[in-house]
N, C-alpha and C positions, 0 to 999 in steps of 0.2 A: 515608406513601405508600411503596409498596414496591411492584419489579419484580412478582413476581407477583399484585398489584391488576388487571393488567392482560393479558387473554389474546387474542390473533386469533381471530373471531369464525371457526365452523369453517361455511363456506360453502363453496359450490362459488368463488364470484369470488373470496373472501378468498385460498383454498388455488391458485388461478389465478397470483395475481396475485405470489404468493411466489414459486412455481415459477420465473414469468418472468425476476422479478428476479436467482436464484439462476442459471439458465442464463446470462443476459443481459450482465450488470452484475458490474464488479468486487468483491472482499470490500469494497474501504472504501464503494465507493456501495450497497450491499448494508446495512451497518451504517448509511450515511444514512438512507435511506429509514426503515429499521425504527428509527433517533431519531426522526425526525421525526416518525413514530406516535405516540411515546412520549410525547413531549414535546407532542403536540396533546392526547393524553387528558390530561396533568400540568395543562395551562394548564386545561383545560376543569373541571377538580377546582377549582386555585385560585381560579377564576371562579366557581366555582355553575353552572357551563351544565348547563340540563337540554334534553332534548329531542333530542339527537345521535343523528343516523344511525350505529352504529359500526362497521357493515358497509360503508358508503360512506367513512366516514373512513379507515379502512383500508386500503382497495382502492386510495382515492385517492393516500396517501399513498404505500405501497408502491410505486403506478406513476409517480409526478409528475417522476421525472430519466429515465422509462424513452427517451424522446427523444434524452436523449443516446448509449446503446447503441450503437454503428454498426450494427446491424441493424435498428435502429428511426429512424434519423437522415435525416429529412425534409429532402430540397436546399433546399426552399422557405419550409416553416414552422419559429418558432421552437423549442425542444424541449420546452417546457411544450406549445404547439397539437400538436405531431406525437404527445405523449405522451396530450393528452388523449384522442387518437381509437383511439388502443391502450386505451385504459383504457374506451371505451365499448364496442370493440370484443369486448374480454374480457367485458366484464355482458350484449350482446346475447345470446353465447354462455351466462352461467351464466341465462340467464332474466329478465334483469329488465326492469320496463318500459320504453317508451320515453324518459319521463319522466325516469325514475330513470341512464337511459342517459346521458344529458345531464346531469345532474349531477355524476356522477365527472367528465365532460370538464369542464365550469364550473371547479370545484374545484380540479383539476389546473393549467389555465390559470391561473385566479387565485393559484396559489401565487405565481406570479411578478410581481404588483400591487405596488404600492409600499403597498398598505393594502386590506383588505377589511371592509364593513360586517358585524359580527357579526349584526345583525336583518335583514339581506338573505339569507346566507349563511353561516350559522355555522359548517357543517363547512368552508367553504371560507377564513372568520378563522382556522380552526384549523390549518389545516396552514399559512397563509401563516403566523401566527404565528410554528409550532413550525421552520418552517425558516429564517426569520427569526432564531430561537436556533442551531440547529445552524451556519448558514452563518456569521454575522457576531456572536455571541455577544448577542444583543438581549432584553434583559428575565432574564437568565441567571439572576438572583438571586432571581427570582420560585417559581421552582422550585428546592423544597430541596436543600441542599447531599450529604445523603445520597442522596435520589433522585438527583441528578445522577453522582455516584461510584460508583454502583450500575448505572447504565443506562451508564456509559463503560468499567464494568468487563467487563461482557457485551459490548458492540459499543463497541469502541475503534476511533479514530477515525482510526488506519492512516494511508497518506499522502493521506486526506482531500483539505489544503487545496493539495496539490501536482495531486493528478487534476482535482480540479473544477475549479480555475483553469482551467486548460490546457485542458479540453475548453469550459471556457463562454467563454474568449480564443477556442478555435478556431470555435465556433460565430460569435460577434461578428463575424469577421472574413470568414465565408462569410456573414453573415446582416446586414446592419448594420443592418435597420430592425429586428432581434428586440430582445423584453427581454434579451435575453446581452449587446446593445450596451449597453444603459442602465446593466445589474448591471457592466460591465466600466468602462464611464464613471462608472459612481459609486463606484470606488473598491472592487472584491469581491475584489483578490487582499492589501491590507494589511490587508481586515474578515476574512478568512480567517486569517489570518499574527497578526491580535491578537484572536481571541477567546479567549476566557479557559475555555473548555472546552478550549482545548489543554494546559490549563496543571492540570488536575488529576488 
């Protein structure tokens, strides 16, 4: 498994959704987003999944912190909902169905479930997975040691677990019925501070 196994599928929503992030979003949330791609296509290898939207896993993933952005930052919903409406927002525009519109949202949301059923939802098991690894070091071992050194060498992981905190603390505390309360009450700034992706 090697970095370029894996390429952004060249869509109009895929090339959208990078753009956003790069105007949008700082380099370390920039570098999240684009693991957490990584890390959803890795698991989906280690697993056998076949069948993957990878132009929706993509899209989704690339947009799933776009919530937090202050230009994107919803007073009312959490930053996965406020993110997932940007993220359908963007597909209405590159053409996609309605159907399919409402998937990136799903996905996106559900990144922030404390579990998602793979035969419900695969691409949306996939990025909760793969950000499940990025955020809180979970299942890290499952994905090779070189691939993991490879993908932190490209997109290192900057002051990561100092921004995210802070802005999902600051979210919780404007937001208390969102998941940022639940990730804050379950303990997200020591799963940040001991994952073991910082350590390589």
């Amino acid at each position: 498994m090697r970095l370029h196994d894996f390429l952004p599928p060249d869509t109009a929503a895929a090339r959208g959704a990078h753009e956003l992030v790069m105007r949008f979003q700082s380099p370390a949330l920039v570098n999240h987003v684009l693991r957490s791609w990584l890390w959803a296509e890795a698991f989906a290898v280690v697993e056998g999944r076949r069948g993957i939207d990878h132009e929706l896993l993509y899209t989704g993933a690339v947009l799933h912190d776009i919530g937090l952005a202050p230009a994107y930052d919803n007073h009312v919903l959490g930053y996965e909902e406020a993110g997932g409406f940007v993220g359908e927002a963007l597909a209405a525009g590159a053409g996609w169905s309605a159907g399919r519109q409402r998937r990136v949202n799903e996905i996106i949301v559900r990144h922030n479930w404390p579990s998602v059923d793979p035969d419900e939802d695969l691409e949306g098991y996939l990025l909760e997975t793969s950000t499940g690894l990025d955020i809180s070091g979970r299942r890290d071992e499952e994905i090779p040691l070189d691939f993991r050194r490879e993908v932190l060498a490209v997109y290192p992981r900057l002051g990561l677990a100092e921004e995210f905190g802070d802005r999902v603390q600051q979210q919780s505390a404007r937001k208390p019925h969102s998941h940022a309360r639940r990730l804050v009450d379950g303990g997200l700034l020591g799963k940040l501070a001991d994952n073991p992706l910082e350590r390589i």
